[in-house]
N, CA and C atoms of all chains as a GROMACS GRO file, in nm:
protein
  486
    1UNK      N    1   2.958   1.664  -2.208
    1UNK     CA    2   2.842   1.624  -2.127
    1UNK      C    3   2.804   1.740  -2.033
    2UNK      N    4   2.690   1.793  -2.028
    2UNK     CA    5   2.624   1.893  -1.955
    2UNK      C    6   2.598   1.868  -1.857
    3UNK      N    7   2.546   1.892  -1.723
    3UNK     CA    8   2.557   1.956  -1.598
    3UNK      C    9   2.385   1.814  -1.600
    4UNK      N   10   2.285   1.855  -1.645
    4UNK     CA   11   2.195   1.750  -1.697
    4UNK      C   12   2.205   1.587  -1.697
    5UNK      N   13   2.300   1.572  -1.783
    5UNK     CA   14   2.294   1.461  -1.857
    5UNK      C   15   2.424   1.395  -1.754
    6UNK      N   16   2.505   1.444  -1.651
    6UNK     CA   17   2.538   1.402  -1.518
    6UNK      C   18   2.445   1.348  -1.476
    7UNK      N   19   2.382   1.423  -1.427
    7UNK     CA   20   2.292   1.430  -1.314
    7UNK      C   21   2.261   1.315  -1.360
    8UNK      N   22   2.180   1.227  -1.482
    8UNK     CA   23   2.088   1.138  -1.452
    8UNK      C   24   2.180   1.029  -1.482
    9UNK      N   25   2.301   1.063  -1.515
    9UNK     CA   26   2.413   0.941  -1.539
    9UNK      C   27   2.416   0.880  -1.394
   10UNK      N   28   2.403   1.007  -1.291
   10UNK     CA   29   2.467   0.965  -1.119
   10UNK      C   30   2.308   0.857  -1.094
   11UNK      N   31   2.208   0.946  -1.138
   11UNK     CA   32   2.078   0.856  -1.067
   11UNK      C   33   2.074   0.720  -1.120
   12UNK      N   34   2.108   0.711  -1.238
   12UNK     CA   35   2.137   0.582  -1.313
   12UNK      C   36   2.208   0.495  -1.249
   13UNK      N   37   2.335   0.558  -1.176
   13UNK     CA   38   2.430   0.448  -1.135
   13UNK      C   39   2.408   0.404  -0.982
   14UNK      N   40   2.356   0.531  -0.946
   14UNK     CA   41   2.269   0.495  -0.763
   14UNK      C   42   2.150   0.366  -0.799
   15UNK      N   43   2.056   0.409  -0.868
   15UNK     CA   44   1.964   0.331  -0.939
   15UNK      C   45   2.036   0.183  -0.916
   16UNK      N   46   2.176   0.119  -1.020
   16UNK     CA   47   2.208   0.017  -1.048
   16UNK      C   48   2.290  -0.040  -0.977
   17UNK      N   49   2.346   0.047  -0.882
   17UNK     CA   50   2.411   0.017  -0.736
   17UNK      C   51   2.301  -0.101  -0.636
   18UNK      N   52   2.220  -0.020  -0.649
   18UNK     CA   53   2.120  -0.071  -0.533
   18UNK      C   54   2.037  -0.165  -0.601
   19UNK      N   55   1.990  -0.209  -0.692
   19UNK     CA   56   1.937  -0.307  -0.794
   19UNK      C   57   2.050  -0.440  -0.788
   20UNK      N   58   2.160  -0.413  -0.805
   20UNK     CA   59   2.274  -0.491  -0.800
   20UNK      C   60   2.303  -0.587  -0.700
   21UNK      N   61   2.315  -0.474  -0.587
   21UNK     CA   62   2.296  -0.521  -0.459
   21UNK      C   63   2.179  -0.606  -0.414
   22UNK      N   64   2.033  -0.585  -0.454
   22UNK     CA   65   1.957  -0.682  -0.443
   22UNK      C   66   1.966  -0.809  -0.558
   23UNK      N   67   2.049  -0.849  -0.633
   23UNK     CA   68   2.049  -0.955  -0.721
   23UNK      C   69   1.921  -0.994  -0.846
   24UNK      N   70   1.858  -0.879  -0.857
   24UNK     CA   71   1.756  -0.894  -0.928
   24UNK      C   72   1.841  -0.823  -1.080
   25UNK      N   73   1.729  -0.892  -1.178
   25UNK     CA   74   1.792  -0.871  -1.366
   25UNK      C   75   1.739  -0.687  -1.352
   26UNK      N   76   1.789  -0.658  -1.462
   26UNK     CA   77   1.720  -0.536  -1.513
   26UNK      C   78   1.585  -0.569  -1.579
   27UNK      N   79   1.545  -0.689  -1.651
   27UNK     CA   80   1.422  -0.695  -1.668
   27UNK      C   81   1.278  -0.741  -1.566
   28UNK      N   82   1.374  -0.815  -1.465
   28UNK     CA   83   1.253  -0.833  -1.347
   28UNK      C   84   1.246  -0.694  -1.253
   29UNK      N   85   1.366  -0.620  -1.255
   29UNK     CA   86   1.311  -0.487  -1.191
   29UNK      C   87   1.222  -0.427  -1.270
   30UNK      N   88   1.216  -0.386  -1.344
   30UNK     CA   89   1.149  -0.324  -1.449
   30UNK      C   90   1.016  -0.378  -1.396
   31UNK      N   91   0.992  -0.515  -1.435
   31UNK     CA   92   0.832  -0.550  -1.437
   31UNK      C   93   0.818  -0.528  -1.288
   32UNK      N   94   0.905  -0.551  -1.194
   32UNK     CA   95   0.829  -0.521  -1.076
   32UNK      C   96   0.785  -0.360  -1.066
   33UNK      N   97   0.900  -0.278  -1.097
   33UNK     CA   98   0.826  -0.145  -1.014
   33UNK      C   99   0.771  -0.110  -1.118
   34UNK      N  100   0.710  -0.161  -1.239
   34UNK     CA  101   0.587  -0.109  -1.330
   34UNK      C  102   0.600  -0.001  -1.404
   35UNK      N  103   0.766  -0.043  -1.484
   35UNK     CA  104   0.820   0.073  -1.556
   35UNK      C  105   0.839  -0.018  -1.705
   36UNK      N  106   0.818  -0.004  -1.812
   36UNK     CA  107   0.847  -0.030  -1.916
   36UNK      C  108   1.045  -0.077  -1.900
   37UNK      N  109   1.033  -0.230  -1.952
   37UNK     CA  110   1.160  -0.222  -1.987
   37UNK      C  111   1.266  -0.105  -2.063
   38UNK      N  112   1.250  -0.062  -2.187
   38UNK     CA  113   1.328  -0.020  -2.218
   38UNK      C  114   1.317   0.132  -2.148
   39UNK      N  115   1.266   0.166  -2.072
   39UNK     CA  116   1.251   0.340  -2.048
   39UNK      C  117   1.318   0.308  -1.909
   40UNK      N  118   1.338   0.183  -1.832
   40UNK     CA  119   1.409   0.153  -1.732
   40UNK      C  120   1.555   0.125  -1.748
   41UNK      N  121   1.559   0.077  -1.844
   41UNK     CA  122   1.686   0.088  -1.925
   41UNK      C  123   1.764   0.181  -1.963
   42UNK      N  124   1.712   0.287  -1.986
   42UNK     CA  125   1.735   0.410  -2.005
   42UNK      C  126   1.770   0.501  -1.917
   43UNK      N  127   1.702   0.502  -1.798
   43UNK     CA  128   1.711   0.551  -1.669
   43UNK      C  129   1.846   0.460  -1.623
   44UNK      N  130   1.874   0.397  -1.600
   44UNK     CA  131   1.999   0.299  -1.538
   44UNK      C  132   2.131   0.350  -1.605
   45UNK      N  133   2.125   0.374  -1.775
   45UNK     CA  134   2.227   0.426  -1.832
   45UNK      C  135   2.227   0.570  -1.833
   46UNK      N  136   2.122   0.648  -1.768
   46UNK     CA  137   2.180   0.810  -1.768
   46UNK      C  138   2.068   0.879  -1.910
   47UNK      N  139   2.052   0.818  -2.004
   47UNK     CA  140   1.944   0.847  -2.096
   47UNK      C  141   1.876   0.932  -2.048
   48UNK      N  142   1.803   0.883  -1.940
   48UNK     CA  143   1.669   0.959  -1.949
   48UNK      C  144   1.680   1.009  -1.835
   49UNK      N  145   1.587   1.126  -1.827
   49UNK     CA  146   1.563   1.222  -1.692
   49UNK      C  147   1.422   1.212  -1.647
   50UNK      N  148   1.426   1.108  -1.520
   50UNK     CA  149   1.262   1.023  -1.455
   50UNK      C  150   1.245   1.143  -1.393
   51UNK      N  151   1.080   1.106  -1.424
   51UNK     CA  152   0.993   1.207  -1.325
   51UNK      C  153   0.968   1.152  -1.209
   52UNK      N  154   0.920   1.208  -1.111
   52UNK     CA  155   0.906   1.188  -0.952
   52UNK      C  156   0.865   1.071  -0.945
   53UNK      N  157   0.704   1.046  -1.038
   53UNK     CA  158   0.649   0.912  -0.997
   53UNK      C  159   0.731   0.843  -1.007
   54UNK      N  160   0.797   0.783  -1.160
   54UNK     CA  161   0.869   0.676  -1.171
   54UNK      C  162   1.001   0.692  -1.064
   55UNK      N  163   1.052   0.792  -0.962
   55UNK     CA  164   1.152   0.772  -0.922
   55UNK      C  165   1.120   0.673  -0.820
   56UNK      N  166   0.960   0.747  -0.717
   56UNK     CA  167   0.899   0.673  -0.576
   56UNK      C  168   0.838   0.536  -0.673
   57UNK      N  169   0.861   0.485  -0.769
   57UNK     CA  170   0.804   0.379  -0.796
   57UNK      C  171   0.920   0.278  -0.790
   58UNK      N  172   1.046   0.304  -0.844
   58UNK     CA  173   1.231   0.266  -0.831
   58UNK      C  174   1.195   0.229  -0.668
   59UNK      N  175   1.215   0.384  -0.608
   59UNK     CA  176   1.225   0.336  -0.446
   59UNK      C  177   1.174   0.221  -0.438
   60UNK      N  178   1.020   0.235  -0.447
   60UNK     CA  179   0.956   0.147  -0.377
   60UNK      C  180   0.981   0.000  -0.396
   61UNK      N  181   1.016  -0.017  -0.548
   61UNK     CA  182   1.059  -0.157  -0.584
   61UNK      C  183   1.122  -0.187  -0.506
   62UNK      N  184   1.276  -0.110  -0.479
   62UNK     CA  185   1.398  -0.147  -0.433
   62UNK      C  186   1.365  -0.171  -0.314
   63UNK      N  187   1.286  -0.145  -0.216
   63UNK     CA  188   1.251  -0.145  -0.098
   63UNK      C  189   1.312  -0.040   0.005
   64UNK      N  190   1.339   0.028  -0.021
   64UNK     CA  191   1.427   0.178   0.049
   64UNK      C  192   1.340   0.305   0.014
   65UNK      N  193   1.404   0.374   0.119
   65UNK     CA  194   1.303   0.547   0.143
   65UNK      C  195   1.359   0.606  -0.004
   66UNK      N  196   1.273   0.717   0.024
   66UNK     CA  197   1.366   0.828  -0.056
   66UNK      C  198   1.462   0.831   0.019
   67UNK      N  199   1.484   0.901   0.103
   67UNK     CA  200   1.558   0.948   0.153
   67UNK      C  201   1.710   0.868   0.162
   68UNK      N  202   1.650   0.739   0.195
   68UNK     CA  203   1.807   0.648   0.129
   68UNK      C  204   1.851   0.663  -0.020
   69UNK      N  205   1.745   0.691  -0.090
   69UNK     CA  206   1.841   0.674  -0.253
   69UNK      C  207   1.873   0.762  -0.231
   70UNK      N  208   1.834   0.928  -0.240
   70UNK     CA  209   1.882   0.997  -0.258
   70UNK      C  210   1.981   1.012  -0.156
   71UNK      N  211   2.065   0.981  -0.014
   71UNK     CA  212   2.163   0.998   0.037
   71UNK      C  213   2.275   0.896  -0.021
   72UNK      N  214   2.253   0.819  -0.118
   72UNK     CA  215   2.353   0.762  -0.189
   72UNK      C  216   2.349   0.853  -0.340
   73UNK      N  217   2.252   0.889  -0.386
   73UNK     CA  218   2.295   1.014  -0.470
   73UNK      C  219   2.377   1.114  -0.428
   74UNK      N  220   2.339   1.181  -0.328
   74UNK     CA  221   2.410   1.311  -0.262
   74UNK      C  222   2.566   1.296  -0.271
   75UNK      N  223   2.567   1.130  -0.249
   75UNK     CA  224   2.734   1.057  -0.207
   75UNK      C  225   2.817   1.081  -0.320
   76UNK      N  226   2.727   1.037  -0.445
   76UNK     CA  227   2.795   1.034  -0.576
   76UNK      C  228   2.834   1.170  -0.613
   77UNK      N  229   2.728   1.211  -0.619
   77UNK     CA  230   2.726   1.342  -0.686
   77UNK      C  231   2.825   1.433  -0.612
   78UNK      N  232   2.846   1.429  -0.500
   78UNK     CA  233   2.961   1.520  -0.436
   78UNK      C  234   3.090   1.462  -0.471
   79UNK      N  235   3.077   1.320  -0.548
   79UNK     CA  236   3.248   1.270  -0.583
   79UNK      C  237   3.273   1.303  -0.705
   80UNK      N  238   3.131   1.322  -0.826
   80UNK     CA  239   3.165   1.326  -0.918
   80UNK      C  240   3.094   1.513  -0.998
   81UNK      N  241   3.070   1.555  -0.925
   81UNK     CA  242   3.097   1.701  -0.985
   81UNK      C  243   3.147   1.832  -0.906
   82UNK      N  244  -0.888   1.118  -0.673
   82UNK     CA  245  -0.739   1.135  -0.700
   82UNK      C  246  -0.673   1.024  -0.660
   83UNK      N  247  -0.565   1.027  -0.813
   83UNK     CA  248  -0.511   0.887  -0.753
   83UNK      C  249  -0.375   0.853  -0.733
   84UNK      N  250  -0.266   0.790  -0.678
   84UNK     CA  251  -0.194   0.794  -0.632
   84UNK      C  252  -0.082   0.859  -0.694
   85UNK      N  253  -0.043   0.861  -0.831
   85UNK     CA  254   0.020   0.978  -0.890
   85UNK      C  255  -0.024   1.112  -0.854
   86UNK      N  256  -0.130   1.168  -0.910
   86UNK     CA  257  -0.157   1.255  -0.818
   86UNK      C  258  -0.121   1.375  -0.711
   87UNK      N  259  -0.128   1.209  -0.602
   87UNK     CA  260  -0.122   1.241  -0.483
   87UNK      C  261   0.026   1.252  -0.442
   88UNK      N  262   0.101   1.154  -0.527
   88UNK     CA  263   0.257   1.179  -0.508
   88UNK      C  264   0.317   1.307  -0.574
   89UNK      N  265   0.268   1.354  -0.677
   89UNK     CA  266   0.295   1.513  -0.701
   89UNK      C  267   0.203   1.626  -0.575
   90UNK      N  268   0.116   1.618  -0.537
   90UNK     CA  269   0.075   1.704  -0.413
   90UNK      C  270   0.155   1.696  -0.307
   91UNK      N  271   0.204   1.583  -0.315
   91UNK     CA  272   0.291   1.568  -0.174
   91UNK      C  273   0.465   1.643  -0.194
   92UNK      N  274   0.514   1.588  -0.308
   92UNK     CA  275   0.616   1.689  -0.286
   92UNK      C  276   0.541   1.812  -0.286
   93UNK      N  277   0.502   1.875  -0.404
   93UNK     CA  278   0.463   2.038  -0.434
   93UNK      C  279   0.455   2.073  -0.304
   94UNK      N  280   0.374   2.018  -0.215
   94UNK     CA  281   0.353   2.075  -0.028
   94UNK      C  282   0.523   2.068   0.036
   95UNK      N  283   0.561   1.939   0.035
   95UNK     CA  284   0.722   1.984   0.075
   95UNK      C  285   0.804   2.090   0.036
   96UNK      N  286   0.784   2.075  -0.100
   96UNK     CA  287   0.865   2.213  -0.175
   96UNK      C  288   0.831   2.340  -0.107
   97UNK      N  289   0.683   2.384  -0.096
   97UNK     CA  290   0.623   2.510  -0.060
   97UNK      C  291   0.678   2.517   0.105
   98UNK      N  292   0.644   2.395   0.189
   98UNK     CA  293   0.730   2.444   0.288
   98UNK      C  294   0.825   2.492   0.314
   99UNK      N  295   0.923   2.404   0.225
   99UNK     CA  296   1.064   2.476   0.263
   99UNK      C  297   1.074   2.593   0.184
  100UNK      N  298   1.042   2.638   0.124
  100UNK     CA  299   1.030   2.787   0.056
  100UNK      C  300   0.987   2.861   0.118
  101UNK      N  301   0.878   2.821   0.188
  101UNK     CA  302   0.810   2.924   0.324
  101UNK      C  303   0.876   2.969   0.419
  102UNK      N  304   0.959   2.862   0.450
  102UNK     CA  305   1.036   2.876   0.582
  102UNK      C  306   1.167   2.983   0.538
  103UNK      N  307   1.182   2.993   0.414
  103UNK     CA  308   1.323   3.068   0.330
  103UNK      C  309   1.223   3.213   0.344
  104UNK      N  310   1.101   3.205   0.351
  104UNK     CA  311   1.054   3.324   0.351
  104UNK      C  312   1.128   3.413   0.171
  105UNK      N  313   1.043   3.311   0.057
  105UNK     CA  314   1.096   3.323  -0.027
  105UNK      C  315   0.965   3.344  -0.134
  106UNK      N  316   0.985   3.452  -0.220
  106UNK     CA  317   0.807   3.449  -0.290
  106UNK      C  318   0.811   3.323  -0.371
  107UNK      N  319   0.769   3.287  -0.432
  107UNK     CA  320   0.746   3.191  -0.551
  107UNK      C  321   0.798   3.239  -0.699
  108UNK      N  322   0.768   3.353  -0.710
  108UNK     CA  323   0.806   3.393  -0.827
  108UNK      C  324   0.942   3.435  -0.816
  109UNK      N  325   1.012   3.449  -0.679
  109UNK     CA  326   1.193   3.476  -0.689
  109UNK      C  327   1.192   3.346  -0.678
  110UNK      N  328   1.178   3.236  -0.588
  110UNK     CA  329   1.232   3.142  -0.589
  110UNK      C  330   1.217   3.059  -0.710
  111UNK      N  331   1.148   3.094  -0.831
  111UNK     CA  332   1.189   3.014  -0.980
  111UNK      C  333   1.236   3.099  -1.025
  112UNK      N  334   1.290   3.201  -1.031
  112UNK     CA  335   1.383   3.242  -1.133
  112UNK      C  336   1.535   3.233  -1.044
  113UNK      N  337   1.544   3.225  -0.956
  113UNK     CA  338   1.700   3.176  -0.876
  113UNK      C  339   1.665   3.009  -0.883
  114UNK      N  340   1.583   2.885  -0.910
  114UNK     CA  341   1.582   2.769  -0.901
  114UNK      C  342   1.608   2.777  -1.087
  115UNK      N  343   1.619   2.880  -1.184
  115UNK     CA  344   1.601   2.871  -1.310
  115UNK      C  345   1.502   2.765  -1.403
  116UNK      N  346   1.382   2.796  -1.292
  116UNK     CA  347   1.263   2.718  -1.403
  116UNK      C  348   1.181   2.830  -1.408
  117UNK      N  349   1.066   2.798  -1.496
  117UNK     CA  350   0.950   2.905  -1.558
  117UNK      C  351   0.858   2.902  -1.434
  118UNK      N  352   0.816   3.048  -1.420
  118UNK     CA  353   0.729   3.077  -1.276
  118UNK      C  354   0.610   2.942  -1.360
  119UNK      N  355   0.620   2.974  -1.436
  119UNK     CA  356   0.441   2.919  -1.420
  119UNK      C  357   0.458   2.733  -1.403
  120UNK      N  358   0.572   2.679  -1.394
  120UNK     CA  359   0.620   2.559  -1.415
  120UNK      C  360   0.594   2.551  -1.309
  121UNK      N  361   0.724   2.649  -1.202
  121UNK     CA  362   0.718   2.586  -1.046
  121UNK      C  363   0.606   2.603  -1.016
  122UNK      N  364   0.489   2.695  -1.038
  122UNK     CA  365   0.392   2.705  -0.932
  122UNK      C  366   0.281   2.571  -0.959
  123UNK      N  367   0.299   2.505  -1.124
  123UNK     CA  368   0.225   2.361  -1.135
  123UNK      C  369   0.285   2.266  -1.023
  124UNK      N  370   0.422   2.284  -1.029
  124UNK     CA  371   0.484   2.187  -0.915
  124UNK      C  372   0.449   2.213  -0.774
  125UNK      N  373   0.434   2.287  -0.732
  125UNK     CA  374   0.433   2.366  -0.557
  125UNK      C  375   0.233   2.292  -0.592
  126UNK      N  376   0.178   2.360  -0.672
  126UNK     CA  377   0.045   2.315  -0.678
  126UNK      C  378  -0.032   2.141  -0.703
  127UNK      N  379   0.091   2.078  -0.737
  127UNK     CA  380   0.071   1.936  -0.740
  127UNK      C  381   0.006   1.901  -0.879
  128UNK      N  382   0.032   1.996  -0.951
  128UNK     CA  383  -0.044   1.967  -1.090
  128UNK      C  384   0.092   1.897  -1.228
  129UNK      N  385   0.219   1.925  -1.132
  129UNK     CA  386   0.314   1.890  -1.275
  129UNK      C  387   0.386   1.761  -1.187
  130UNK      N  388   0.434   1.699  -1.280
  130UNK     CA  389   0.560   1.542  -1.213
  130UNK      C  390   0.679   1.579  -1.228
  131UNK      N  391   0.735   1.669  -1.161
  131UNK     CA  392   0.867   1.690  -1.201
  131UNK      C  393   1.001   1.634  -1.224
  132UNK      N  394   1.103   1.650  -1.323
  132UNK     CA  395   1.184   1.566  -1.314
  132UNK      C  396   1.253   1.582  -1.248
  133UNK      N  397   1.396   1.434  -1.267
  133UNK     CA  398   1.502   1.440  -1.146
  133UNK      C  399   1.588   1.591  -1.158
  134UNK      N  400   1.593   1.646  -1.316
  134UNK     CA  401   1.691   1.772  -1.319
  134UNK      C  402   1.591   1.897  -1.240
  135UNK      N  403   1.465   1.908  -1.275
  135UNK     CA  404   1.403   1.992  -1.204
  135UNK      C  405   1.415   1.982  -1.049
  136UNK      N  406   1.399   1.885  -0.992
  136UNK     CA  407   1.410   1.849  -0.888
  136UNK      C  408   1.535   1.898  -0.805
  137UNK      N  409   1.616   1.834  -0.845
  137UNK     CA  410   1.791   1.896  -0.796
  137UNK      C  411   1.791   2.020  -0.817
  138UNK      N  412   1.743   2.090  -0.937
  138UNK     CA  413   1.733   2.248  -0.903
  138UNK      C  414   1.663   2.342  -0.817
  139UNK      N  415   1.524   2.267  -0.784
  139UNK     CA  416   1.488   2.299  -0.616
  139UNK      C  417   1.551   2.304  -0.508
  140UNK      N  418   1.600   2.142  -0.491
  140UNK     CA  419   1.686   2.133  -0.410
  140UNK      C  420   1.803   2.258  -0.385
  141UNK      N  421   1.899   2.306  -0.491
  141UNK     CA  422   1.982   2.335  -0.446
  141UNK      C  423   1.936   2.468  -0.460
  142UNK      N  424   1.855   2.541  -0.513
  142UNK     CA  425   1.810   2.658  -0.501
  142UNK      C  426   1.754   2.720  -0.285
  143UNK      N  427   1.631   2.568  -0.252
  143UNK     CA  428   1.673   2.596  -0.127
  143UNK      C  429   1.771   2.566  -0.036
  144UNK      N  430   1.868   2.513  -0.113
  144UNK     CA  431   2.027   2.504  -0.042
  144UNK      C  432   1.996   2.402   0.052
  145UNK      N  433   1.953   2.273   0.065
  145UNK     CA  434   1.927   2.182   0.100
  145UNK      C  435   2.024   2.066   0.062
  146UNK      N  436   1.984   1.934   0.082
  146UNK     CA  437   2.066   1.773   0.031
  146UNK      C  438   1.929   1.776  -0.043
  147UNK      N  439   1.947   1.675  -0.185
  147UNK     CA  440   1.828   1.589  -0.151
  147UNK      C  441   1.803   1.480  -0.096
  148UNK      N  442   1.852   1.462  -0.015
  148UNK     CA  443   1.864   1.342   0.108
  148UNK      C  444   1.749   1.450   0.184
  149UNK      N  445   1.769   1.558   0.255
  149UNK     CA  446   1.687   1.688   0.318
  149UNK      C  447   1.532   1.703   0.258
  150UNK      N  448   1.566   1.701   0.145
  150UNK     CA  449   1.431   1.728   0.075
  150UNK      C  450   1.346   1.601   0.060
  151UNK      N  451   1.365   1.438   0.093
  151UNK     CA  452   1.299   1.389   0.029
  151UNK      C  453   1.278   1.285   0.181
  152UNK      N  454   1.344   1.321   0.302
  152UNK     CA  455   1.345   1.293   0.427
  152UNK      C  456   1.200   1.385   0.492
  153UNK      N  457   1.198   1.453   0.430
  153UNK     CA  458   1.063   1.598   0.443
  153UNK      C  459   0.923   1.526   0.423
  154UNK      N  460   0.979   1.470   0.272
  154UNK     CA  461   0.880   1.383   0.190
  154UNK      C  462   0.824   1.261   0.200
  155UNK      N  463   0.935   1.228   0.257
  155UNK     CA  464   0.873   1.067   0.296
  155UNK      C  465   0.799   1.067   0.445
  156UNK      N  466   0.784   1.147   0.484
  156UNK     CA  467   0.724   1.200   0.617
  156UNK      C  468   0.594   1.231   0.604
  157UNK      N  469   0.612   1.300   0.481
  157UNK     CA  470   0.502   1.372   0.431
  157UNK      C  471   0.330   1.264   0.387
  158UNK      N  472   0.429   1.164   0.327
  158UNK     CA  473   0.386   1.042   0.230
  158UNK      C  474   0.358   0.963   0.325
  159UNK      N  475   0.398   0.964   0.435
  159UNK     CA  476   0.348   0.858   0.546
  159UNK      C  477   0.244   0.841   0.586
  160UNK      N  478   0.238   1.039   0.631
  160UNK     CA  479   0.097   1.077   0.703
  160UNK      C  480  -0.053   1.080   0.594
  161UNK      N  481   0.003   1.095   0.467
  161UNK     CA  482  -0.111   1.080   0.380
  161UNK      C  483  -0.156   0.967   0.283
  162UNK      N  484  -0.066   0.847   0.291
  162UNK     CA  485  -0.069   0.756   0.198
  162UNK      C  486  -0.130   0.616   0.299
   0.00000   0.00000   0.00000
């Protein structure tokens, strides 16, 4: 596994951390922040590498800044590379 | 312009700041961030959506968190959204 395909494994799992924590499915997140099920799906398991919009669209669902996801990214990512 | 867009103008302006402040050209700062000059300058210009791997390579190119970089941004997104 490449340096890459980390990276969006960590955003995936920040992503499903905080989804979790709010008690919502993977398919009602999805329809809320106006991401195609399966490409949200994808993003959660590390698959895919989201572009900006869809990231501030995650935030926004989740109800948190950037700046909060990504300081629970920062968290991961300093444990796991 | 519409709110995609406007959410790629808004980082590209964060990005360019903190590059400014590095007192850093554009064309060194993508080949030490290892993307294509003509990539970053769509991004700095608000014309590309960059991804999360592009992204982290900004980030750590200006030796920042992205907690840093997106605390910039959501600041940014306040005053214009």
């Amino acid at each position: 596994m490449d340096n890459k395909d980390k990276l969006c494994m960590i955003f995936g799992a920040t992503v499903r951390k905080f989804r979790e924590e709010k008690d919502i499915s993977q398919e009602k997140f999805a329809a809320y922040a106006e991401l195609h099920r399966t490409y949200f799906g994808g993003i959660e398991r590390g698959e895919r590498n989201p572009t900006l919009v869809s990231i501030v669209r995650i935030a926004d669902a989740l109800d948190i800044s950037l700046e909060e996801l990504f300081r629970e990214f920062d968290v991961q990512r300093k444990d796991i590379l």
